[in-house]
C-alpha positions in Angstrom: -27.6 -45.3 -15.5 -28.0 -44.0 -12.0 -23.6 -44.3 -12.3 -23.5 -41.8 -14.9 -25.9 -39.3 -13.2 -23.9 -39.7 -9.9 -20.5 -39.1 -12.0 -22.3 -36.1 -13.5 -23.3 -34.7 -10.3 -19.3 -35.8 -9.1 -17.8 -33.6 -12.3 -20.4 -30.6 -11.7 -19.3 -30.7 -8.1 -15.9 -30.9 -9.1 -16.2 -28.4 -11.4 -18.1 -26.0 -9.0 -15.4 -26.4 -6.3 -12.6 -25.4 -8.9 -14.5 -22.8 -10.1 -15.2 -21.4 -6.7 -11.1 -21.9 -6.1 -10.4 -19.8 -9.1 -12.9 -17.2 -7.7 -11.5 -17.1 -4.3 -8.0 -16.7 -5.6 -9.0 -14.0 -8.2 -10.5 -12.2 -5.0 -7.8 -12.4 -3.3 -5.6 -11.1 -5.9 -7.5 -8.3 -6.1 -7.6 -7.1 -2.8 -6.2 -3.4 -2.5 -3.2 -4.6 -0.6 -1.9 -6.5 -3.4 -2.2 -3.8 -6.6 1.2 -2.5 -7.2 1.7 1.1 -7.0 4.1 3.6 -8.3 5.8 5.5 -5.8 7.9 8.5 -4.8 9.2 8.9 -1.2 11.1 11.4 0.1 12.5 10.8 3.3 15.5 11.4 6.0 18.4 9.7 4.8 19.0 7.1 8.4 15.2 6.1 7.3 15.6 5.1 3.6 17.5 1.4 4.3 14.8 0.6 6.8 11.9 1.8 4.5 13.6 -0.1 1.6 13.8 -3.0 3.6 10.1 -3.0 4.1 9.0 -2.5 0.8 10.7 -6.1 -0.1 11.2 -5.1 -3.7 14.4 -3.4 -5.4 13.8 0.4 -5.3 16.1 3.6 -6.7 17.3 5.9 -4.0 18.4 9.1 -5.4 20.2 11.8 -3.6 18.1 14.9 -3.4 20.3 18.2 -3.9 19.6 20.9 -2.2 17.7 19.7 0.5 20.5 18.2 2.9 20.2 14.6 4.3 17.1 13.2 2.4 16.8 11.1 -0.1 14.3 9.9 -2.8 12.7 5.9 -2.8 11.3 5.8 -6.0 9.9 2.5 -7.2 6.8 0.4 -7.3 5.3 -2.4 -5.1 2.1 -4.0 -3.3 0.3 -1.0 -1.5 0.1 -2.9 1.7 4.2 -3.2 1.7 4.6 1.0 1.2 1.0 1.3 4.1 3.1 -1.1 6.6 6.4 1.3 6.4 5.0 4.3 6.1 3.1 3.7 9.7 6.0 1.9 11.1 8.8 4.7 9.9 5.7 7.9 10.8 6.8 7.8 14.7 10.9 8.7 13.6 9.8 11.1 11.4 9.6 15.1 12.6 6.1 16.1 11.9 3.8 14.6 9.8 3.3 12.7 6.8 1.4 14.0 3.0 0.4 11.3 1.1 -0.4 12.4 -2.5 -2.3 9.8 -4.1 -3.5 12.3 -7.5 -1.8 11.4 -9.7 0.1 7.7 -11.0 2.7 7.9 -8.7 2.0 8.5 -5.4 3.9 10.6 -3.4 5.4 10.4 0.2 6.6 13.5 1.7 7.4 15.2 5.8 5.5 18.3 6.8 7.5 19.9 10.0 4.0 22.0 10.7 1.7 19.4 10.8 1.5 17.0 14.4 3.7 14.0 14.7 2.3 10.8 13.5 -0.3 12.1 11.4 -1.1 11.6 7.8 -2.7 13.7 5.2 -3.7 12.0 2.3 -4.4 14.2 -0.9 -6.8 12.4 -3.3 -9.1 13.4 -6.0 -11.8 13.1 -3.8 -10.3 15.7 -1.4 -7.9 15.9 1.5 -8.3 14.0 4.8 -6.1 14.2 8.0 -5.5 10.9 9.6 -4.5 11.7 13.4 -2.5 8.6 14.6 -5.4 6.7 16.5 -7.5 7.0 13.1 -5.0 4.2 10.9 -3.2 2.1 13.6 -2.9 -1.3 10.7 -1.6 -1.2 7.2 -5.0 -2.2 6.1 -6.5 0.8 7.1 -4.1 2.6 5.1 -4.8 1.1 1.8 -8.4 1.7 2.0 -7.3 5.5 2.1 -4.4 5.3 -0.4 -6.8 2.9 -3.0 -10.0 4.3 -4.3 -12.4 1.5 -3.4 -9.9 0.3 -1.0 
């Protein structure tokens, strides 16, 4: 008799362990960095195969007319993949960077008048400017490109 409790306790340990591994791993797959995004980045033409190469998925890049050397990313991946090459691309860029995050897809864009290295995020909560002290890590960028982030 006592064998059966002790088994019982055994599976309900068992049990609450793989339980608690399921919660952990939903957890983690729901951290901000991982939701997929829909994005649209416009950006100097020498920058789009390194910011393609640090989003690590297949993305469109479409010649934008009119505009001379830029060109369009358009695709969608993990937020923390866009967050990572967006700080690490903001230094080569002239001016500063708009983030538009009010709509589905997201949009990436240069602004010549605003300072170097900074980043202006447009969200439906209101508009913040992120001078380039303020979000040194990707993670700091996806809590201001993810509501609840």
């Amino acid at each position: 008799m006592m064998l059966i409790v002790g088994r019982r306790f055994a599976l309900k340990g068992m049990v609450s362990a793989a339980l608690g591994l399921v919660m952990m791993h939903e957890l983690h797959a729901q951290a901000p960095g991982d939701k997929t995004i829909s994005f649209r980045w416009t950006l100097p033409e020498a920058l789009a195969p390194t910011a393609a190469e640090d989003l690590g998925q297949p993305v469109e890049i479409v010649a934008e007319e009119g505009r001379g050397a830029l060109l369009i990313l358009v695709g969608s991946v993990a937020v923390v993949y866009l967050a990572n090459s967006i700080l690490r691309l903001r230094e080569e860029i002239d001016g500063g960077t708009v983030i538009d995050t009010r709509s589905e897809e997201i949009t990436i864009e240069r602004d010549a008048q605003l300072p170097g290295g900074t980043i202006l995020v447009l969200s439906p909560d209101g508009t913040t400017l992120y001078e380039r002290d303020d979000i040194a890590d990707p993670e700091a960028l996806v809590k201001a490109l993810v509501p609840g982030g």
